[in-house]
BABAVO-939726 format. One line per field, with one value per residue (C-alpha): x negated, y, z negated; residue number from 1. Coordinates in Angstrom, 3 decimals. Last residue first. Example, Ala and Ser with C-alpha at 12.3 -4.5 7.8 and 13.67 -1.06 7.14 Angstrom:
# BABAVO-939726
u: [-13.670  -12.300];
v: [-1.060  -4.500];
w: [-7.140  -7.800];
pos: [2  1];
This chain:
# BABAVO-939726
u: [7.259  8.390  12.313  14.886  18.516  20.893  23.000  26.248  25.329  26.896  25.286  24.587  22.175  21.122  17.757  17.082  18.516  16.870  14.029  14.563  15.462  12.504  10.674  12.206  11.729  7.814  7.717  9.702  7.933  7.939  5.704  8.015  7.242  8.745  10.955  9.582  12.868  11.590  13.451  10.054  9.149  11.164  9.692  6.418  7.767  9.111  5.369  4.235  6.659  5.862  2.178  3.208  4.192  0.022  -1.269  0.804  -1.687  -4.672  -2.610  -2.244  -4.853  -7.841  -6.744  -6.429  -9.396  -11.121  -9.926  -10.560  -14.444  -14.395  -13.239  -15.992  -18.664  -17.567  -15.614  -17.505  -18.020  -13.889  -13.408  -15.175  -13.286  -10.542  -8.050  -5.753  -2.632  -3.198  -4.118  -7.041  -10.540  -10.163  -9.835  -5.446  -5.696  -5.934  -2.323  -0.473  -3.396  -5.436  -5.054  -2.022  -1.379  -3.390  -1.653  1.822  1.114  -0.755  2.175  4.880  2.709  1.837  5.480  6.363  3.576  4.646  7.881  7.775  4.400  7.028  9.925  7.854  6.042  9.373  11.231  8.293  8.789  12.471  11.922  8.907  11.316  13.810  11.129  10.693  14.105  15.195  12.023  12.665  16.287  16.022  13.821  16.179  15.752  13.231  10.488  9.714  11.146  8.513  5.717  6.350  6.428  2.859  1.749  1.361  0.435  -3.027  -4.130  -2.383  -3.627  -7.541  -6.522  -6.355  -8.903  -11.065  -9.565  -10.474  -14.167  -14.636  -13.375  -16.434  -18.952  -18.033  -18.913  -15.470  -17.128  -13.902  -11.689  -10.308  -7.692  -4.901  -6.947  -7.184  -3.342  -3.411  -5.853  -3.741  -0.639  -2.405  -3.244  0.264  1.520  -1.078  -0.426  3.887  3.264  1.006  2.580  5.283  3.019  2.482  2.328  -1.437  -3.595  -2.412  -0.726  -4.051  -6.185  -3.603  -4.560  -8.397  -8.159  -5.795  -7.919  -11.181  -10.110  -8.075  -11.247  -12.690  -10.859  -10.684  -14.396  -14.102  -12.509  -15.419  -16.288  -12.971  -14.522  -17.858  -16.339  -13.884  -16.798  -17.542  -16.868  -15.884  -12.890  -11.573  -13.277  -12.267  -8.717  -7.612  -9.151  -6.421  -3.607  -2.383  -3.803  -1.099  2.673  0.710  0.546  3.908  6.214  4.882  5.037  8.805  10.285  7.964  9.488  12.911  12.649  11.054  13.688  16.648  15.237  14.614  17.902  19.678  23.018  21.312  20.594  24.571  24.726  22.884  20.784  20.574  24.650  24.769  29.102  29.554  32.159  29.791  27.134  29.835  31.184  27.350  26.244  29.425  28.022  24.759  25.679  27.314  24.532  22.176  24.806  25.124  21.163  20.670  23.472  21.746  18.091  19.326  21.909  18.958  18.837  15.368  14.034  13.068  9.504  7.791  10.117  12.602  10.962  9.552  11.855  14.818  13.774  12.973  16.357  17.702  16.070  16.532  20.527  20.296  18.202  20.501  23.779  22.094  21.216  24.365  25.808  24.028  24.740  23.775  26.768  25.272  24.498  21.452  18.695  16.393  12.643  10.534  6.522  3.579  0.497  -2.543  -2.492  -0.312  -1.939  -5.574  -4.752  -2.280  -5.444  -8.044  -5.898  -5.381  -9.126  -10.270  -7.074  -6.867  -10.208  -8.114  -6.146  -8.886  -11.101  -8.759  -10.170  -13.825  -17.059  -19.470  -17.077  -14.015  -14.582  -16.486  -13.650  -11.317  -13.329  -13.544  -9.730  -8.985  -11.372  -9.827  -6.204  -6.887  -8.463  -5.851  -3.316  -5.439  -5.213  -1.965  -3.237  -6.013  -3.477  -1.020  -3.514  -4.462  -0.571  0.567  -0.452  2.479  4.793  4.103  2.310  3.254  6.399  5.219  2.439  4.375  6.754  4.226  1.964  5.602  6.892  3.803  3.174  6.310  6.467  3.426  5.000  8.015  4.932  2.952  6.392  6.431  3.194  3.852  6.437  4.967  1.356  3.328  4.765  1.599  0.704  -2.084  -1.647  -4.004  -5.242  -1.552  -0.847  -3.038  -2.199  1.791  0.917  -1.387  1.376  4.160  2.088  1.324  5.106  5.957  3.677  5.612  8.801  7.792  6.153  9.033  12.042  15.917  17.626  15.017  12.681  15.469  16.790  13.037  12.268  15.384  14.300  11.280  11.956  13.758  10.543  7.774  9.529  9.948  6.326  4.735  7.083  6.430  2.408  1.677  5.284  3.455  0.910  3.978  3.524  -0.444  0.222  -2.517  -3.419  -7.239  -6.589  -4.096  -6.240  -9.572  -7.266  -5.445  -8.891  -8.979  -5.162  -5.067  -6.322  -3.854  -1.013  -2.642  -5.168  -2.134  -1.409  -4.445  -5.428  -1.615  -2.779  -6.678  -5.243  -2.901  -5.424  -7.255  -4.422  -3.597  -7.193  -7.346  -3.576  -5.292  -8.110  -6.116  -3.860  -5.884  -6.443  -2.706  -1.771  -4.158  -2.766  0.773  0.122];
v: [-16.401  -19.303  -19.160  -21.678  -21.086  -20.619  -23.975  -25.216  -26.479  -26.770  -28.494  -26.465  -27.485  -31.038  -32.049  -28.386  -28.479  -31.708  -29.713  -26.539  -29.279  -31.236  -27.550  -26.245  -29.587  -29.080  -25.765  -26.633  -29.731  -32.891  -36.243  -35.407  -36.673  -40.220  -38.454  -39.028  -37.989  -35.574  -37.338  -38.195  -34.265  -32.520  -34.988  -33.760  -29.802  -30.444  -31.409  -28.648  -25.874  -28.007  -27.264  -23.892  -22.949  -24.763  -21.985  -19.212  -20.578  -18.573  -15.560  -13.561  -15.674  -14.842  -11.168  -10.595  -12.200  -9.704  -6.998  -8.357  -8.361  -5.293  -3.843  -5.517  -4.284  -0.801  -0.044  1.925  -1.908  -1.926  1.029  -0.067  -3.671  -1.552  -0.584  2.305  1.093  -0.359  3.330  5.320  4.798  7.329  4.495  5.228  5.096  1.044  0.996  -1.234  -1.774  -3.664  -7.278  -7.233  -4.312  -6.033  -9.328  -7.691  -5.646  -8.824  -11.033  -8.647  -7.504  -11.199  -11.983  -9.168  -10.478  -14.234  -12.725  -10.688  -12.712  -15.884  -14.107  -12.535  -15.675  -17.632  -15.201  -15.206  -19.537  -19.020  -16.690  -18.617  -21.462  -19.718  -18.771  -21.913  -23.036  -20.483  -20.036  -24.266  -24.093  -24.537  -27.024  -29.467  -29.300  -32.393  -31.669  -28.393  -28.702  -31.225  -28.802  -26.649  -28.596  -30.159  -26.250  -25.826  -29.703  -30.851  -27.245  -26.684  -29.804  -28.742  -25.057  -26.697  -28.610  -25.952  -23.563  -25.794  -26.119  -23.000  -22.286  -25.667  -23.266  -19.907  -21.971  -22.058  -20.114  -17.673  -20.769  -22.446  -25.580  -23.753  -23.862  -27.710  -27.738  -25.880  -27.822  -31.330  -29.763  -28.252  -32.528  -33.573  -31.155  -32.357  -36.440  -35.966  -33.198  -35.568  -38.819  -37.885  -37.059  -40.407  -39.879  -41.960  -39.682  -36.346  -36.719  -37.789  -35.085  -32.493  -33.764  -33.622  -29.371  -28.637  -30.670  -29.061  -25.435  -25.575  -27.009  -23.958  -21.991  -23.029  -22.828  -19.001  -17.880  -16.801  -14.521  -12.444  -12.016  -10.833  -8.504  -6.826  -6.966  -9.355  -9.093  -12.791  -11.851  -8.907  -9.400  -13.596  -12.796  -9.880  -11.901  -14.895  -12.545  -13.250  -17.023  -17.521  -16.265  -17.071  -20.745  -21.307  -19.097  -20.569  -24.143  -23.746  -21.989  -24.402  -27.430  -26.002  -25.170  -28.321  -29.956  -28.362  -28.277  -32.186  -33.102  -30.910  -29.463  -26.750  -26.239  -26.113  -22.431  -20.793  -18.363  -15.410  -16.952  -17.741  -17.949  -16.142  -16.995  -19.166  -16.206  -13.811  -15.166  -16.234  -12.799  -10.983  -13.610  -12.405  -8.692  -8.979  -10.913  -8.118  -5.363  -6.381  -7.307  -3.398  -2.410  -4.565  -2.905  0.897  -0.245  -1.386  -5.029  -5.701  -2.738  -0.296  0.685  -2.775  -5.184  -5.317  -2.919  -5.673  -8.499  -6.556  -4.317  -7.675  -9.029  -6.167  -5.703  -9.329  -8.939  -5.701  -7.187  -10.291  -8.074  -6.121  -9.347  -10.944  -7.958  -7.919  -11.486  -11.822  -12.627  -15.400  -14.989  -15.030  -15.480  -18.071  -17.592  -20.485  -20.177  -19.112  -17.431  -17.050  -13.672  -11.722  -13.840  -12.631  -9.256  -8.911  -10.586  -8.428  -5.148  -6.792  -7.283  -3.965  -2.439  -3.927  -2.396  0.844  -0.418  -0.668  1.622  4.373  3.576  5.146  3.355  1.547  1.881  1.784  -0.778  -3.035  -2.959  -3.673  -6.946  -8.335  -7.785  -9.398  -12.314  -13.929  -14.317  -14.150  -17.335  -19.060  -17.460  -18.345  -22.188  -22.753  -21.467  -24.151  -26.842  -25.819  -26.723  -30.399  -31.050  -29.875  -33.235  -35.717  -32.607  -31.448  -28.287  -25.649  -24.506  -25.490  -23.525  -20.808  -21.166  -20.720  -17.912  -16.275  -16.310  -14.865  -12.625  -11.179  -11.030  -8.249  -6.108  -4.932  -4.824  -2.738  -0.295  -0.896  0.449  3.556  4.706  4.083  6.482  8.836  8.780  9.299  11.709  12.861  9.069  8.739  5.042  4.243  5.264  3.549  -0.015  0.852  1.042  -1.870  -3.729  -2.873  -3.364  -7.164  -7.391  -6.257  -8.972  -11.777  -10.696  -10.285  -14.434  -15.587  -16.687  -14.770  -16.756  -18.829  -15.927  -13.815  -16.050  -16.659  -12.750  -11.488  -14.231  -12.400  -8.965  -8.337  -10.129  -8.457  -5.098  -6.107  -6.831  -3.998  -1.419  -3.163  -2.708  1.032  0.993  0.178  3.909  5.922  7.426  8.262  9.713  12.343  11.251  11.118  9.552  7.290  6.261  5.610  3.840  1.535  0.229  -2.800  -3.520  -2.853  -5.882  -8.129  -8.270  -6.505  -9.602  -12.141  -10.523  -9.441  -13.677  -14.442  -12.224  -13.600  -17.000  -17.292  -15.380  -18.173  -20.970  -19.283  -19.899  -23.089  -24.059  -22.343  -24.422  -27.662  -27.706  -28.966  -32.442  -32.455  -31.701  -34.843  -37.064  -36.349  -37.050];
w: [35.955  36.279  36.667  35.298  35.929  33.179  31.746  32.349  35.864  39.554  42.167  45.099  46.710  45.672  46.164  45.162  42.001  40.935  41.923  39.803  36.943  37.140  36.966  33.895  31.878  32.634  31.508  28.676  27.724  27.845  25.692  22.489  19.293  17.671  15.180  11.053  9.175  6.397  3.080  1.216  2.076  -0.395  -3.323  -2.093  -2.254  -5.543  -6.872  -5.236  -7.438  -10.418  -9.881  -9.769  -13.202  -13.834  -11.972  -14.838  -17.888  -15.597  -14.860  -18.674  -21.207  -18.541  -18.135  -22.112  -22.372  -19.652  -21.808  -25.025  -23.768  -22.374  -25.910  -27.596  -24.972  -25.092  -22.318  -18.922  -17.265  -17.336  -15.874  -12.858  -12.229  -12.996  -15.905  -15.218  -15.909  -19.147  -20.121  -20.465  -22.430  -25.396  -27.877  -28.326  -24.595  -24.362  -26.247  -28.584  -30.671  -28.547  -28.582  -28.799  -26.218  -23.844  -24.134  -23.939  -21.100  -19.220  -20.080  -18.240  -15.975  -14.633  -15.279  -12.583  -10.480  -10.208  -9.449  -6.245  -4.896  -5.092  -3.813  -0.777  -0.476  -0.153  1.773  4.527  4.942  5.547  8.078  9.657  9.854  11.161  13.689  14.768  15.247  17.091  19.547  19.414  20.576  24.324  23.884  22.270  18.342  16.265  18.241  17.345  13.661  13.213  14.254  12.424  9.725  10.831  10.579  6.912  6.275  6.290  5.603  2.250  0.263  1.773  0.375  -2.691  -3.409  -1.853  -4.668  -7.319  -6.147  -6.108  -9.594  -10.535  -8.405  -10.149  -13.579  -16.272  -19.266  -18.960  -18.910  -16.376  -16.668  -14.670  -11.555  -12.192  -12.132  -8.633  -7.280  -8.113  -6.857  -3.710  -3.158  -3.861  -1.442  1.309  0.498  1.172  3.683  5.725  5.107  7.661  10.755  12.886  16.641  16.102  18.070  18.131  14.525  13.156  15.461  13.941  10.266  11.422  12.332  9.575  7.170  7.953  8.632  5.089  3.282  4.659  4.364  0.519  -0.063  1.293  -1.762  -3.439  -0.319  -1.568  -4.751  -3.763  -1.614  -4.339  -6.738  -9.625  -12.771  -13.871  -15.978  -14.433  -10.206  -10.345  -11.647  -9.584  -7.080  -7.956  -8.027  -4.705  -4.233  -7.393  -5.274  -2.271  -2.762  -4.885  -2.965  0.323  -0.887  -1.935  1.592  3.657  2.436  1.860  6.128  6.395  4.679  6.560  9.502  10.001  8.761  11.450  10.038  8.682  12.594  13.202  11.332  14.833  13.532  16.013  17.186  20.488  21.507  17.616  15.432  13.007  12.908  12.480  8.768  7.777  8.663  6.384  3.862  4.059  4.000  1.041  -0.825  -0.183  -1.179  -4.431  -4.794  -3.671  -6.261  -8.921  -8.289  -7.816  -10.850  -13.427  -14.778  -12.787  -13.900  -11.066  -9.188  -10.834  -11.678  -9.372  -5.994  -4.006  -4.898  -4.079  -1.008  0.612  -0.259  1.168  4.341  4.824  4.438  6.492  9.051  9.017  9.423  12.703  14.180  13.648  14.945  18.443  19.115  22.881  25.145  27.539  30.889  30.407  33.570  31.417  32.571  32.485  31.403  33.490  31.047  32.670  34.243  31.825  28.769  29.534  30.064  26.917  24.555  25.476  25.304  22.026  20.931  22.331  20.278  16.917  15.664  15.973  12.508  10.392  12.463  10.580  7.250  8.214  9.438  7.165  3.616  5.477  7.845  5.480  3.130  5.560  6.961  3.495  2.439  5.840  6.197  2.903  3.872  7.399  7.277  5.753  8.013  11.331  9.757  11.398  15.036  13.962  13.316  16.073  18.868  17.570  16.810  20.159  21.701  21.145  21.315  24.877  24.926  27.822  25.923  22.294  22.602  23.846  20.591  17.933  19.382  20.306  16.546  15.610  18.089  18.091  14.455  14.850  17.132  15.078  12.351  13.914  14.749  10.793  10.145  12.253  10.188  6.900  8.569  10.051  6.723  4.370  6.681  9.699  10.924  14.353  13.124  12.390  15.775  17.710  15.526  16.584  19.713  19.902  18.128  20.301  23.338  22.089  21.432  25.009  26.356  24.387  25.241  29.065  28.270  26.244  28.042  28.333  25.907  24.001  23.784  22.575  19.845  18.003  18.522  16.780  14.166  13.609  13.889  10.148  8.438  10.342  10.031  6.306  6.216  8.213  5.894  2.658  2.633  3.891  0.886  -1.833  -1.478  -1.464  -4.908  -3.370  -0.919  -0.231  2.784  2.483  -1.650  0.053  2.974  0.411  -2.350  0.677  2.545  0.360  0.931  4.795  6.283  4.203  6.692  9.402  9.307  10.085  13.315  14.841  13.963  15.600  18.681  18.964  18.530  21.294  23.845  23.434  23.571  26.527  28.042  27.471  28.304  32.154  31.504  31.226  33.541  36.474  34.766  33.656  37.675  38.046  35.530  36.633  40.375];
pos: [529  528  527  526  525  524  523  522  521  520  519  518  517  516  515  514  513  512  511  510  509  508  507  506  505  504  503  502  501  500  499  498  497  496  495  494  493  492  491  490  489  488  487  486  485  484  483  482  481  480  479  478  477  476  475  474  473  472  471  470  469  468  467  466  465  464  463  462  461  460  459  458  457  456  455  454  453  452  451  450  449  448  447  446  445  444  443  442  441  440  439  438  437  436  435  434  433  432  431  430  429  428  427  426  425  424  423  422  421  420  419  418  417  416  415  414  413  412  411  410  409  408  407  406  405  404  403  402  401  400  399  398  397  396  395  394  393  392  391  390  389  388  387  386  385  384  383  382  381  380  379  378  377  376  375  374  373  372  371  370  369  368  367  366  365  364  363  362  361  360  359  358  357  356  355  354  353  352  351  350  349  348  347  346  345  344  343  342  341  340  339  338  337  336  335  334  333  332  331  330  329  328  327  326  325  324  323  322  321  320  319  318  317  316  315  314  313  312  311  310  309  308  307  306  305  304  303  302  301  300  299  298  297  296  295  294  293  292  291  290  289  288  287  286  285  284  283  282  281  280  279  278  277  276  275  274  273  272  271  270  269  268  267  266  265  264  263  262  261  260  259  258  257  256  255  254  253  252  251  250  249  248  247  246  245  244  243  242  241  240  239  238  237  236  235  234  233  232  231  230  229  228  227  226  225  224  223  222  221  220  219  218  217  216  215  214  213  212  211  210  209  208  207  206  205  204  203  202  201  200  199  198  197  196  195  194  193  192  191  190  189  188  187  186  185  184  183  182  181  180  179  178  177  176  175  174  173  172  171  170  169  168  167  166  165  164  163  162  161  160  159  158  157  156  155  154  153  152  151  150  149  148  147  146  145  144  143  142  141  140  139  138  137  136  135  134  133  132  131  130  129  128  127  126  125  124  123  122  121  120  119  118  117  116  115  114  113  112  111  110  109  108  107  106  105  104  103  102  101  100  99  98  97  96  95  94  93  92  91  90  89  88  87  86  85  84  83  82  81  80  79  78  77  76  75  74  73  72  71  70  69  68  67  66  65  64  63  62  61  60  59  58  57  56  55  54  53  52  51  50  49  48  47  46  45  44  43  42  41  40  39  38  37  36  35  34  33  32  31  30  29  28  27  26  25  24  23  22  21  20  19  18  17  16  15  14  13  12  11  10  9  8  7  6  5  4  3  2  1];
């Protein structure tokens, strides 16, 4: 009976797994679809001292949303959640492609993003409801890799849209593929419903938002909009830390707490959760300023230098896709983080051996070293968490994970770019004379790919040194960073995986019900929906 109820299972987990990836690929472009298109919107909306915030608004409302999601979807089930964040997002996408202003525009990138953790956290957790752990591997690994690709297909597909179409296809691209997406999982998609009874923890959720807010707020603005020592900055940190411990204080009163405190209790979430926190500051705190890099010193275009990182999704398709064929096959997963994070170390080091006569082929190299550390990894730690919390807990789990995992490329972004400034100010002022104005050309500021072919030759050329000598020497901070991350994954308890699931939990327990009419239970009902 189990093999062939398996046997007829397996289009239907085909066809979620589709719609799956479409979401958390809509997902992951909006995070780095808009950047290319940003000068042309702007310079349309005329907003240009907003311009930060197009970006800020879809990740904090990704950020604050997440772990509301996570605690929901474990409550009352997923799939209604899941379908109201794909409406969210389409929504939100219709309306940013409709913005008339700069804040129709803000406003409506943070109703995206509202509806853009939802189909993160729910891509994660679905799988995990209709995939039993000793599989899920080999369907996590590509959902993983989504990011990696996103990474580089975004800047390239937004700068196609707006120089072929017009910036508002950036965000109305979303809707064909969503509609696509929220018909596919409303038919196909049958997962347990929870009837709560449960008090749900409305001020937990309201203190993390303001704590996340906050730190968010923090690392965006220190540095850049505000000094770090200054009181806007301070007061916000002030507050931050307030609101954190106010969280803590309700989260352990609380009957089902939005982040229950006994999970940093569980061995397993604790060092993926580090894990994931280090890595992510480390790889998108350099991948970030990396085309900077390649378009200054190598001159290439914003296209050309986003197609130079396609060696590393590559490698990071590869090695997602074979590491969750290893896990699938052998139940084995602990030497992955342990051999990926010493592989991104090794990348990252070589990327701090470049020099401006470094070959494109040799940086391309680097990069696929790296991205092949990142992919045998990212999404075994979620993986781990998965199995390592009961299944009512994994939405929880998971997206505390994802929390975690969003502070440390928002921290990691946050500060590798204020020292980038920092060094790049200095640099160019060295090297000339304080200021680039004082030869007619415009300020620091104002250097471009563009601006920098218009400088006489000897100029250019401190220019692009001054680039080289700023980021380059900053790759080898992060090799540290990595090497942590391996030492953080010797202690990751390896838990023989799961062969249940949720679904299939939910219906031994509507016929163990049955069998016995009215048996009490401390639990909520199960429902397929």
């Amino acid at each position: 009976m189990t093999t062939t109820a398996t046997t007829e299972e397996k289009p239907r987990i085909g066809w979620i797994f589709t719609s799956l990836m479409l979401v958390m690929l809509l997902a992951s472009l909006d995070q780095t679809i808009v950047g290319t298109a940003l000068p042309t919107i702007v310079g349309e909306l005329d907003g240009l001292e907003h311009m930060s915030w197009t970006i800020t608004a879809y990740t904090l409302a990704l950020t604050v949303a997440m772990p509301v999601y996570g605690k929901l979807g474990d409550l009352v089930g997923r799939k209604n959640l899941f379908l109201v964040a794909i409406a969210l997002f389409l929504a939100g996408s219709a309306l940013c492609g409709l913005s008339q202003d700069m804040l129709w525009l803000i406003l409506s990138r943070g109703v995206q993003g509202l509806g853009g953790a939802g189909l993160m956290i729910m891509s994660q957790t679905i799988i995990a409801d209709v995939v039993p752990a000793k599989d899920r591997a080999k369907y996590m690994a590509p959902i993983g890799a989504v990011f990696g690709v996103s990474s580089v297909a975004g800047p390239l597909l937004g700068g196609w849209l707006t120089d072929s179409a017009h910036w508002r296809w950036v965000f109305w691209i979303n809707l064909p593929l969503g509609i696509v997406a929220l018909v596919v999982a409303a038919v196909t998609i049958k997962l347990p419903v929870r009837r709560n009874t449960a008090r749900i923890d409305y001020a937990g959720m309201v203190l993390l938002a303001l704590a996340i807010t906050g730190l968010v707020l923090v690392t965006s603005w220190g540095g850049s909009q505000y000094d770090w020592t200054s009181g806007t900055i301070l007061g916000l940190a002030a507050a931050t830390v307030a609101a954190a411990v106010a969280f803590v204080l309700v989260e352990r009163a609380a009957s089902e707490p939005v982040l229950p405190m006994r999970l940093f209790r569980n061995r397993t979430f604790v060092v993926t959760t580090l894990l994931g926190l280090v890595v992510g500051a480390g790889m998108m705190g350099a991948l970030a300023y990396l085309p900077t890099y390649l378009q200054m010193s190598y001159g290439v275009d914003a296209t050309e230098s986003g197609l130079l990182l396609i060696p590393m999704v590559v490698a990071l398709l590869v090695t997602s896709i074979g590491s969750g064929a290893v896990v699938t096959r052998t139940g084995r997963y602990k030497f992955l983080p342990i051999v990926g994070t010493v592989i991104a170390a090794a990348g990252m080091y070589a990327m701090s051996t470049m020099t401006l006569d470094t070959p494109l082929w040799q940086l391309c190299a680097y990069v696929a070293l790296l991205g092949a550390g990142l992919g045998l990894f990212m999404q075994i730690i979620v993986l781990a968490v998965q199995n390592a919390v009961s299944p009512q807990e994994i939405g929880t789990a998971t997206s505390a994970n994802n929390l975690f995992r969003e502070f440390g490329v928002t921290i990691g972004i946050a500060v590798l770019g204020t020292l980038f400034s920092s060094r790049l100010t200095e640099r160019l002022g060295g090297a000339l004379g304080g200021d680039v104005a004082a030869g007619g050309h415009g300020g620091a500021s104002s250097l471009t790919p563009a601006a920098l072919e218009q400088l006489p030759p000897q100029v250019a050329d401190l220019v692009v040194n001054a680039y080289a000598t700023a980021l380059v020497p900053m790759f080898a901070w992060m090799v540290p960073m990595f090497l942590v991350g391996t030492v953080i994954a010797c202690f990751l308890p390896e838990i023989p995986l799961s062969s249940t699931t949720a679904v299939s939990e939910g219906e031994a327990e509507r016929a163990g019900r049955a069998a016995v009419p009215g048996q009490p239970g401390e639990r909520a009902p199960l429902v397929t929906d």
